[in-house]
N, CA, C and O of each residue as an XYZ file, in Angstrom:
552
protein
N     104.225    144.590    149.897
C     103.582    143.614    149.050
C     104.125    142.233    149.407
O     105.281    142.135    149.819
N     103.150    140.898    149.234
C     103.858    139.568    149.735
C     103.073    138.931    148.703
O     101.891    138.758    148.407
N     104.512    138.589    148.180
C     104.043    137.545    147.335
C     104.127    135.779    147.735
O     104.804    135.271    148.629
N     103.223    135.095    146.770
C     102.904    133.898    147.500
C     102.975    132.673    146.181
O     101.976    132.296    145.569
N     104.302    132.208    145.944
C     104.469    131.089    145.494
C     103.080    129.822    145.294
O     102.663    129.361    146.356
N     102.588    129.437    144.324
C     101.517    128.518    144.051
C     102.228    127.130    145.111
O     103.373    126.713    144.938
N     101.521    126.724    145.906
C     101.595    125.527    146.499
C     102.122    124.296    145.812
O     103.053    123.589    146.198
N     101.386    124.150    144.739
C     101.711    123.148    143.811
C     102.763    123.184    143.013
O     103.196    122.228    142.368
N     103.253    124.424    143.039
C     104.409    124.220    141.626
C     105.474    123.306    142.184
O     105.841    122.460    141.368
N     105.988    123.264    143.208
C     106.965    121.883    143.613
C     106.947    120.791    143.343
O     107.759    119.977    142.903
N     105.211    120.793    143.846
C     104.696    119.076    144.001
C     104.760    118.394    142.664
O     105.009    117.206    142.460
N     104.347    119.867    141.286
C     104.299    119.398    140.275
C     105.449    119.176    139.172
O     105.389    118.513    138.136
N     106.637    120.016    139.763
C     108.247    119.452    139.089
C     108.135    117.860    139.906
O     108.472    116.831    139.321
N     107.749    117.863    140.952
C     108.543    116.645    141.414
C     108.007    115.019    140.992
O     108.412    113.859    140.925
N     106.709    115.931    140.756
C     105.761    114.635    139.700
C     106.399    114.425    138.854
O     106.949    113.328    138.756
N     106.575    115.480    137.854
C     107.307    115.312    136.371
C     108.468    114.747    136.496
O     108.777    114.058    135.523
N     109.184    114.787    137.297
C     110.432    114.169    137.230
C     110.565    112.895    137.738
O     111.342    112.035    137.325
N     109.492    112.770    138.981
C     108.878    110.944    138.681
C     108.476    110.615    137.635
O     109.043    109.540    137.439
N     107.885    110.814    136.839
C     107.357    110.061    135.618
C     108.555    110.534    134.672
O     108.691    109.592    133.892
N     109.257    111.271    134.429
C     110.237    110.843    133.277
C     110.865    109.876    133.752
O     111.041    108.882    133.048
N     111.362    109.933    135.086
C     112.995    109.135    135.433
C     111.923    107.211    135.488
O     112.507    106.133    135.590
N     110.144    107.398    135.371
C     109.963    105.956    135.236
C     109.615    105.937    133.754
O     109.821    104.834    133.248
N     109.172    106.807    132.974
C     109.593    106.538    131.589
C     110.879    106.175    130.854
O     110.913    105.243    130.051
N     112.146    107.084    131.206
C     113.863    106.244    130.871
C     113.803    105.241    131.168
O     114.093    104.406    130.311
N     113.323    104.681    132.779
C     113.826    103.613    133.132
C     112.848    102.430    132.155
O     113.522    101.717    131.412
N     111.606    102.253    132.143
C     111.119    101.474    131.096
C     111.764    101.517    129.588
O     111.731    100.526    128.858
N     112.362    102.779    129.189
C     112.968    102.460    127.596
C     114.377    102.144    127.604
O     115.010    102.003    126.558
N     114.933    102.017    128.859
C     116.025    101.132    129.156
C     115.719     99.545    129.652
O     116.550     98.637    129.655
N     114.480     99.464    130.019
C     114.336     97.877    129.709
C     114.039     97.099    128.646
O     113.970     95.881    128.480
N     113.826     98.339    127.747
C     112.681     97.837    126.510
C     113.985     97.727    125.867
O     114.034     96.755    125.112
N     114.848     98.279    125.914
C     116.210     98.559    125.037
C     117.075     97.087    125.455
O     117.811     96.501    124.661
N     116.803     96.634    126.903
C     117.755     95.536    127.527
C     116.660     94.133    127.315
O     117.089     93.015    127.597
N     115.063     94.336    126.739
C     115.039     93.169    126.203
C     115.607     92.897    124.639
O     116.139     91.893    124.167
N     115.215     94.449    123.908
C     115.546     94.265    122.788
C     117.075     93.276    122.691
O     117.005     92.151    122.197
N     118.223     93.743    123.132
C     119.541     93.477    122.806
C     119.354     92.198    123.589
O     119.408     91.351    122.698
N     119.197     91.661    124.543
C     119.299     90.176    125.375
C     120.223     90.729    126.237
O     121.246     90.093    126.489
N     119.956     92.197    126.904
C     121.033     92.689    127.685
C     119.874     93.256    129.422
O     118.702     93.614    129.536
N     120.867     93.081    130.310
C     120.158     93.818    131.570
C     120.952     95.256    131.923
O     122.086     95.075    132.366
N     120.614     96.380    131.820
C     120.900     97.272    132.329
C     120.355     97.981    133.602
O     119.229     98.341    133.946
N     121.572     98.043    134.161
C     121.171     98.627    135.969
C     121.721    100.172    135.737
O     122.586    100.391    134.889
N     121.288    100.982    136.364
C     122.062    102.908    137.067
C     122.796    101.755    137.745
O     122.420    100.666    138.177
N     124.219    102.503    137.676
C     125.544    102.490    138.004
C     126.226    103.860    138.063
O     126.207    104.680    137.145
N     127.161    104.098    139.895
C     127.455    105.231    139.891
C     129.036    104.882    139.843
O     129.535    104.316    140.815
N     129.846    105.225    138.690
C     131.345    104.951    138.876
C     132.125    105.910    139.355
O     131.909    107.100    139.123
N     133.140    105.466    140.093
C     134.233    106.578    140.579
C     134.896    106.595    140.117
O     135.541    105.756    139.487
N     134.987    108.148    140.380
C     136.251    109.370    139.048
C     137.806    109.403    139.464
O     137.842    109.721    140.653
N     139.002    109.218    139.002
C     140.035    109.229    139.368
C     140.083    110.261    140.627
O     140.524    109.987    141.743
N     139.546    111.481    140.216
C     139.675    112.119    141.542
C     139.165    112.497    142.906
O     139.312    113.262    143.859
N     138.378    111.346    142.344
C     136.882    111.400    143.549
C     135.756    111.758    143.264
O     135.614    112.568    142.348
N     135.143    111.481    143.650
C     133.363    111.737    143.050
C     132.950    110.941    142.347
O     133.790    110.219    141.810
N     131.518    110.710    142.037
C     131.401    109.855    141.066
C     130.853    110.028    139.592
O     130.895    111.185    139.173
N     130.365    109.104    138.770
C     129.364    109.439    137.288
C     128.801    108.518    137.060
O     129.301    107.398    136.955
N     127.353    108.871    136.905
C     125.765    108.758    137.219
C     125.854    108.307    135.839
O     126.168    109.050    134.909
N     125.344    106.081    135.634
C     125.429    106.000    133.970
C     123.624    105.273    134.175
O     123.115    104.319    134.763
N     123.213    106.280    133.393
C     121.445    105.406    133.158
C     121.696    103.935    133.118
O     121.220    103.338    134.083
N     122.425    103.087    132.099
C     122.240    101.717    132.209
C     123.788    101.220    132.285
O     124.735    101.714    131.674
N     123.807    100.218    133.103
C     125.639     99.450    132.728
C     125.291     98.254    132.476
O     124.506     97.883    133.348
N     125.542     97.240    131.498
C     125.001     96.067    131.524
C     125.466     95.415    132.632
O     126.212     96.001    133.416
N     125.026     93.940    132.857
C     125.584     93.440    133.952
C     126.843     92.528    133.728
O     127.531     92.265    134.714
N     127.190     92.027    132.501
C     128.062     91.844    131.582
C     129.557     93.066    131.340
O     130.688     92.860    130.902
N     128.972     94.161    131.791
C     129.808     95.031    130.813
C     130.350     95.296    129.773
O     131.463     95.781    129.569
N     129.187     94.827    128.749
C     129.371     95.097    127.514
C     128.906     96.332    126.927
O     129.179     96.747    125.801
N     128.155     96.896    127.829
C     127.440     98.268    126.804
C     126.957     99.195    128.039
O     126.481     98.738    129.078
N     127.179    100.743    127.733
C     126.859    101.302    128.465
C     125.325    101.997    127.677
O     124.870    101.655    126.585
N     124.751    103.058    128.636
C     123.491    103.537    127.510
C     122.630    104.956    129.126
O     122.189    104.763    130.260
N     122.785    105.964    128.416
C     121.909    107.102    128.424
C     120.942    107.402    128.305
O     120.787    107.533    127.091
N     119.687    107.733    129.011
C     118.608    107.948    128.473
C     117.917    109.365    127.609
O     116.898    109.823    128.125
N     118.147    109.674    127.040
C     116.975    111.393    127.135
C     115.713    110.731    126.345
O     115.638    110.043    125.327
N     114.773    111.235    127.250
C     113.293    110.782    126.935
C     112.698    112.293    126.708
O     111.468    112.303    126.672
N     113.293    113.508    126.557
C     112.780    114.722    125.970
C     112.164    114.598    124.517
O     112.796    114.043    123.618
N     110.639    115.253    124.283
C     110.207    115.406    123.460
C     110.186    116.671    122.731
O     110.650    117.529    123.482
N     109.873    117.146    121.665
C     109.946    118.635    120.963
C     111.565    118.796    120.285
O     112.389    118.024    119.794
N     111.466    120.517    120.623
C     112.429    120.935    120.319
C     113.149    121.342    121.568
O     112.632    122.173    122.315
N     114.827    120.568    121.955
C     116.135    120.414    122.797
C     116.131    122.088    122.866
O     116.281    122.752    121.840
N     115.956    122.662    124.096
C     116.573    123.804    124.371
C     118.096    123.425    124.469
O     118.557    122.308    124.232
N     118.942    124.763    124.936
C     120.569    124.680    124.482
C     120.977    124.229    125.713
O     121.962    123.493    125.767
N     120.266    124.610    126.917
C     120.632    123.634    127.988
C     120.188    122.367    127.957
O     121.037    121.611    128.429
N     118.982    121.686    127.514
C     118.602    120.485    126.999
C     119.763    119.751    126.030
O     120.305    118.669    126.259
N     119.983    120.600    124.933
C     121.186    120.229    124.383
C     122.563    119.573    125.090
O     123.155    118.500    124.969
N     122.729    120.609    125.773
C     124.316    120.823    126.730
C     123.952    119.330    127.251
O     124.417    118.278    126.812
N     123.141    119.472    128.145
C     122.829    117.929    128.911
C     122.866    116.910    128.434
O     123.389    115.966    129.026
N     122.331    116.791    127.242
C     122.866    114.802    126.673
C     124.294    115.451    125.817
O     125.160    114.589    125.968
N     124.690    116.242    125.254
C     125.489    116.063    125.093
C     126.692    115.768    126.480
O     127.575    114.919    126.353
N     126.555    116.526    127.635
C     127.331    116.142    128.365
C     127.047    114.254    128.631
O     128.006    113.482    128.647
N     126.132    113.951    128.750
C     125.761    112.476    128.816
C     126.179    111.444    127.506
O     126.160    110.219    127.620
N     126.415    111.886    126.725
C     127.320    111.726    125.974
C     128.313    111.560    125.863
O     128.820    110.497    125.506
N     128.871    112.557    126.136
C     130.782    112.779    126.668
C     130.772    111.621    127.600
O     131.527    110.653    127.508
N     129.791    111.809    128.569
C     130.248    110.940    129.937
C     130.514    109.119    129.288
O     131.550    108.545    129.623
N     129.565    108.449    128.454
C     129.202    107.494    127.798
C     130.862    107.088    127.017
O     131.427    105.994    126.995
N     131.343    108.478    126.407
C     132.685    108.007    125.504
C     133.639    108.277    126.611
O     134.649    107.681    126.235
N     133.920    108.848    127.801
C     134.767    108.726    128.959
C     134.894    107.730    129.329
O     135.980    107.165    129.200
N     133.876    107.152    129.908
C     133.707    105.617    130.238
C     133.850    104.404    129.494
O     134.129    103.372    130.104
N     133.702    104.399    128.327
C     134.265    103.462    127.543
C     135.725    103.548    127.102
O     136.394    102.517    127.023
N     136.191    104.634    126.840
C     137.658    104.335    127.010
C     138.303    104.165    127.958
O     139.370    103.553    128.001
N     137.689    104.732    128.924
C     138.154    104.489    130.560
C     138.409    102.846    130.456
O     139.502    102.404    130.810
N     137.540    102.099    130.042
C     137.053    100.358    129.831
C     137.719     99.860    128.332
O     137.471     98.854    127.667
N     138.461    100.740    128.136
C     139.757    100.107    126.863
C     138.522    100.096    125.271
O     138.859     99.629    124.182
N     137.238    100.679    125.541
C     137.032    101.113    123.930
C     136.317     99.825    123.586
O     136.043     99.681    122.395
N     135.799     98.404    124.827
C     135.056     97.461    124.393
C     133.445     97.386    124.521
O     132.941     96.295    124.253
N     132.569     98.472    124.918
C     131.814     98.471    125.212
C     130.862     98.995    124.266
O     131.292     99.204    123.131
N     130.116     99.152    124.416
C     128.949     99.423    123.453
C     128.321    101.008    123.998
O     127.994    101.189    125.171
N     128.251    101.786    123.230
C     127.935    103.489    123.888
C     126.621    103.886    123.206
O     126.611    104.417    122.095
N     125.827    103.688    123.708
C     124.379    103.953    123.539
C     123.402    105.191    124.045
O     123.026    105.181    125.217
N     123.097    105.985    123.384
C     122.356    107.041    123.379
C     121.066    107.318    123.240
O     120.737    108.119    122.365
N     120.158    106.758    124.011
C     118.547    106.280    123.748
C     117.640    107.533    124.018
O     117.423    108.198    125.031
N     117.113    107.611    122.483
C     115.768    108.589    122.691
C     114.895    107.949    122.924
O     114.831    106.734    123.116
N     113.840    109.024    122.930
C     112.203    108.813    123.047
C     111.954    109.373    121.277
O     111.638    108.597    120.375
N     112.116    110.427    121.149
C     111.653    111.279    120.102
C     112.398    110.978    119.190
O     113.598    111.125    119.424
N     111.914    110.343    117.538
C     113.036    110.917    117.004
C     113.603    112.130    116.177
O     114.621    112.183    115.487
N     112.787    112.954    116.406
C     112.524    114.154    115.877
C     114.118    115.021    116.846
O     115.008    115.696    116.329
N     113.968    114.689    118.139
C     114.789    115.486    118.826
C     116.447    114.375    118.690
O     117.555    114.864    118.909
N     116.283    113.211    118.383
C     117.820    112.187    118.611
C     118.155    113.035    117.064
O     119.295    113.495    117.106
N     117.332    113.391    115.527
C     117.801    113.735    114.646
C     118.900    115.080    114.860
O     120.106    115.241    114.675
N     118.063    115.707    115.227
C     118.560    117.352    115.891
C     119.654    117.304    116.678
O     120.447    118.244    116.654
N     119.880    116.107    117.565
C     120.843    116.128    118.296
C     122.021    116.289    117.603
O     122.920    117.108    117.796
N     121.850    114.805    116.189
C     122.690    114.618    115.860
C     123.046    115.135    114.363
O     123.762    114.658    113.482
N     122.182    116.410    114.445
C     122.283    117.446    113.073
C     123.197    118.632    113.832
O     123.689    119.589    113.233
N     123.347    118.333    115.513
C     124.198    119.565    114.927
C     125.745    119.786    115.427
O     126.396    119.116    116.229
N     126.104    120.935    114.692
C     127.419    120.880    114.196
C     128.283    121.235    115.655
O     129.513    121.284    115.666
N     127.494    121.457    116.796
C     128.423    121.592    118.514
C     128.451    119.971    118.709
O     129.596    119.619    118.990
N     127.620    118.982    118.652
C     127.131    117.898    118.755
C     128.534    116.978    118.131
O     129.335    116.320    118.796
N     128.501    117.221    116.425
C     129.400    116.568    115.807
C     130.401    116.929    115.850
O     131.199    116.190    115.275
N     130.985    118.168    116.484
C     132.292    118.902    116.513
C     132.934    117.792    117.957
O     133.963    117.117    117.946
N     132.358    117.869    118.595
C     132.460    117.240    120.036
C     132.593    115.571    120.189
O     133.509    114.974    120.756
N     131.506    115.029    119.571
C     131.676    113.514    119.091
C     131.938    112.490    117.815
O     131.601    111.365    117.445
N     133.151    114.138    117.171
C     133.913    112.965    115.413
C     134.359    112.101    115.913
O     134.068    111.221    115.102
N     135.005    111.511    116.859
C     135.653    110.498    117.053
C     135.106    109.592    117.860
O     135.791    108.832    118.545
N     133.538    109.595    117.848
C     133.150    108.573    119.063
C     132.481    107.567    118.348
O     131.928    107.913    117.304
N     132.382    105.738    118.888
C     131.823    104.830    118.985
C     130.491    104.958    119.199
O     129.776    103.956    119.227
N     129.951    106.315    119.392
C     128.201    106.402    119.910
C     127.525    105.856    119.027
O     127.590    105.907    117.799
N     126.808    105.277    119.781
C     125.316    104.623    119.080
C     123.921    105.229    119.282
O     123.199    105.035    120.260
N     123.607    106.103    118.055
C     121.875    106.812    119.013
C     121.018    105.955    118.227
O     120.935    105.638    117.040
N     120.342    105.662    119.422
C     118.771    104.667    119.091
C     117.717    105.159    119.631
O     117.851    105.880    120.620
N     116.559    104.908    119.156
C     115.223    105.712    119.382
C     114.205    104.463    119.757
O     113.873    103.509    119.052
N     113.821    104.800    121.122
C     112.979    103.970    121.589
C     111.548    104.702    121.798
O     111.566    105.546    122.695
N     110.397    104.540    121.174
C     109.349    105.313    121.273
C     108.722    104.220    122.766
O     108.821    103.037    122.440
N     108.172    104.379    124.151
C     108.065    103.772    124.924
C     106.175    103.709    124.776
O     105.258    104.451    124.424
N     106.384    102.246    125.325
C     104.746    101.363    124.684
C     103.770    102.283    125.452
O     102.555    102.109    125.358
């Protein structure tokens, strides 16, 4: 028996993931007119090498900021993922002495609520400076 993979299913992750990564990037501008701020992707290096991938760094360095533009309901790997983007957001600001601004930008706010209803979420970030804001994109 030979089975035969649909042609398109590649073409069509790779669409989708063009149009989210240009949907974040518009609700990170919409977010950097709101504040009077410019945010660029910035890749910083890790004490031990390698680097970490930040959706926006101002150009100032006053505020860092994350995108998840997921709509619905956060599967637990959906979950895992901004929360790790998260973590990364409060790494980096203390890394930067705790002056920066840590920003967590939805799309949905149905899913930024959920994020931040639950109790792996708040167990993980009692002690953080995070800021979640909900940008519905025009």
């Amino acid at each position: 028996m030979t089975y035969m993979a649909d042609p398109g299913f590649e073409a069509n992750d790779i669409l989708n993931a063009l149009q989210r990564q240009q949907d974040e990037s518009r609700m990170l501008q919409s977010l950097g007119r709101f504040m009077a701020v410019e945010f660029h992707p910035k890749s910083l290096p890790l004490p031990g090498g390698g680097v970490m991938e930040i959706d926006g760094y101002s150009a100032k360095g006053n505020a860092l900021c994350n995108v998840c533009s997921s709509e619905g309901t956060l599967t637990e790997d959906e979950e895992e993922l901004v929360l790790m983007n998260a973590l990364k957001l409060n790494y980096v600001a203390q890394t930067l002495g705790n002056t920066v601004r840590q920003i967590l930008l939805f799309r949905d706010p149905k899913v930024a609520r959920a994020f931040c209803d639950s109790d792996r979420v708040q167990d993980a970030m009692q002690d953080s400076m995070l800021e979640v804001c909900v940008l519905a994109p025009a």
